[in-house]
One Martini backbone bead per residue (centre of mass of N, CA, C, O) as a GRO file, in nm:
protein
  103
    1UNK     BB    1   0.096   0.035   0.023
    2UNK     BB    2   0.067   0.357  -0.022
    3UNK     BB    3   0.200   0.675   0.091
    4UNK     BB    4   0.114   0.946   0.204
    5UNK     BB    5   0.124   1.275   0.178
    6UNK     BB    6   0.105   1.545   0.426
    7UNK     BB    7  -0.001   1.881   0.391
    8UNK     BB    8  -0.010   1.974   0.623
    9UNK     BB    9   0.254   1.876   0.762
   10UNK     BB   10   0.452   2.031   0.543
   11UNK     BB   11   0.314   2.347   0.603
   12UNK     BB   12   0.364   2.320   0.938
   13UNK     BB   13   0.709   2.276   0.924
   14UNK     BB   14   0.716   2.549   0.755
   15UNK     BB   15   0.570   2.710   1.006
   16UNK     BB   16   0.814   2.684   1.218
   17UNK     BB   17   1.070   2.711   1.046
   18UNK     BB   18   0.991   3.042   1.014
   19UNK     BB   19   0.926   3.119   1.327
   20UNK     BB   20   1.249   3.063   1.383
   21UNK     BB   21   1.401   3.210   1.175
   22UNK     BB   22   1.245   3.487   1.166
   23UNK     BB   23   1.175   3.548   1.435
   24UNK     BB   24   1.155   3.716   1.822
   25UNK     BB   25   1.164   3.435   1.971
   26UNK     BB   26   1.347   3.266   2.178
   27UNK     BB   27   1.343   3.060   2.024
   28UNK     BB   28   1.492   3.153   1.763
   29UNK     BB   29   1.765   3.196   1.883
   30UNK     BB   30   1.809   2.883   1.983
   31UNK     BB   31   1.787   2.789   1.649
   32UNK     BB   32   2.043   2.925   1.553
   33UNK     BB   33   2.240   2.839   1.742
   34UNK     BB   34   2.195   2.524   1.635
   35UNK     BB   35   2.274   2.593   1.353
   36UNK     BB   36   2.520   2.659   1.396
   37UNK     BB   37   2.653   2.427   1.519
   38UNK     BB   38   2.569   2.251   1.281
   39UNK     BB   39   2.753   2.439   1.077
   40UNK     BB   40   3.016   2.548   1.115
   41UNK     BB   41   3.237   2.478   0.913
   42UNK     BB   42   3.065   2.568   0.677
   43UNK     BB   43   3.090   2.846   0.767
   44UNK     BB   44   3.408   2.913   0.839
   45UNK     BB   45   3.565   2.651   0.753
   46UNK     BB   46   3.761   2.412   0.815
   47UNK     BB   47   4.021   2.552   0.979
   48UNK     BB   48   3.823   2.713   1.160
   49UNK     BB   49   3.635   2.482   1.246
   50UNK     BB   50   3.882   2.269   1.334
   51UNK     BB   51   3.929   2.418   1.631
   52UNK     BB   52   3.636   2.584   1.659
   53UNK     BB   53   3.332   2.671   1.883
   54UNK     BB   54   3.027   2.744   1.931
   55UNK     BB   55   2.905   2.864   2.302
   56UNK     BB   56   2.783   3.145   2.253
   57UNK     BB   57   2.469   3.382   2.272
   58UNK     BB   58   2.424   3.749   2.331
   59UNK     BB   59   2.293   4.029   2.179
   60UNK     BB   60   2.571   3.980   1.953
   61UNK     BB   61   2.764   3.779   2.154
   62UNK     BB   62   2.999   3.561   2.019
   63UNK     BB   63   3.132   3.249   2.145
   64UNK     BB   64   3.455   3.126   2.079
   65UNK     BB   65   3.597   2.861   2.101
   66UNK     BB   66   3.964   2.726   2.147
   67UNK     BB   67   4.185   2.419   2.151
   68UNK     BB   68   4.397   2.702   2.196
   69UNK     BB   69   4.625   2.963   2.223
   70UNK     BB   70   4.745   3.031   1.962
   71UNK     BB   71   4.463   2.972   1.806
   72UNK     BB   72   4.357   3.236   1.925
   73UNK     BB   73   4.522   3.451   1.847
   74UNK     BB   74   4.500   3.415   1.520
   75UNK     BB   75   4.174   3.461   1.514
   76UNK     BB   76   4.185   3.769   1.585
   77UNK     BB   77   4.232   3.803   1.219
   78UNK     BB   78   3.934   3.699   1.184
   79UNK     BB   79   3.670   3.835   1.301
   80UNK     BB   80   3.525   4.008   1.069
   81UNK     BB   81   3.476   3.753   0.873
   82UNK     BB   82   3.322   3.583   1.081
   83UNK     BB   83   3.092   3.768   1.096
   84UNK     BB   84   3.009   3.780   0.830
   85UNK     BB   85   2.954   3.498   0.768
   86UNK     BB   86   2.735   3.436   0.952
   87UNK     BB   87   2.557   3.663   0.882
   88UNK     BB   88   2.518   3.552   0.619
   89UNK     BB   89   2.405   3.245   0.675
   90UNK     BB   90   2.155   3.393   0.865
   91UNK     BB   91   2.021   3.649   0.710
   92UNK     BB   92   2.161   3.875   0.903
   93UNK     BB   93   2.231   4.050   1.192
   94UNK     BB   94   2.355   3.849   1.430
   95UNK     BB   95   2.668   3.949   1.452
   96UNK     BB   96   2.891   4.205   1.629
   97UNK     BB   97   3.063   4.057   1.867
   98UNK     BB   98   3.374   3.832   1.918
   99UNK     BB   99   3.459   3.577   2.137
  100UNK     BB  100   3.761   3.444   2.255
  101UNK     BB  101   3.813   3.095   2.410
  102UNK     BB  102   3.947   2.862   2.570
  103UNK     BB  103   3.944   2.507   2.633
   0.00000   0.00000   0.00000
């Protein structure tokens, strides 16, 4: 027997999915951040990707753990483009400061 898709199921995944990426309401905020997190590497890049993930957002301040001190050093000089990059795969202005800590 073969099974139907429910159009309405696939309406509803539709809009919790809009509700969750464009809204402003905490939860929100949550699934960005849970987005961010999933797919870190592709949004800034394999090299630093494999060294550094982020752990935490508020306000517009990403917090990036970084796996040692020296490329935590050396990620201070990709802050703007790391900035910019997540901005871009957000589609908003979602990150205006980043802090980089060690693990």
């Amino acid at each position: 027997m073969k099974r139907r898709k429910n159009k309405n199921f696939d309406s509803m995944a539709q809009v919790l999915q809009g509700l969750f990426e464009n809204s402003k309401s905490p939860l929100s905020e949550g699934f960005q951040r849970y987005r961010l997190e999933q797919q870190w590497g592709e949004v800034v890049g394999g090299a630093i990707g494999r060294c550094s993930r982020p752990v935490d957002f508020q306000s517009g301040l990403l917090t990036i753990a970084v796996s040692n001190a020296s490329l935590l050093t050396e990620l201070q000089f990709f802050r703007e483009e790391i900035i910019t990059k997540v901005n871009t795969h957000m589609g908003q202005l979602w990150v205006r400061k980043v802090r980089f800590v060690s693990e």
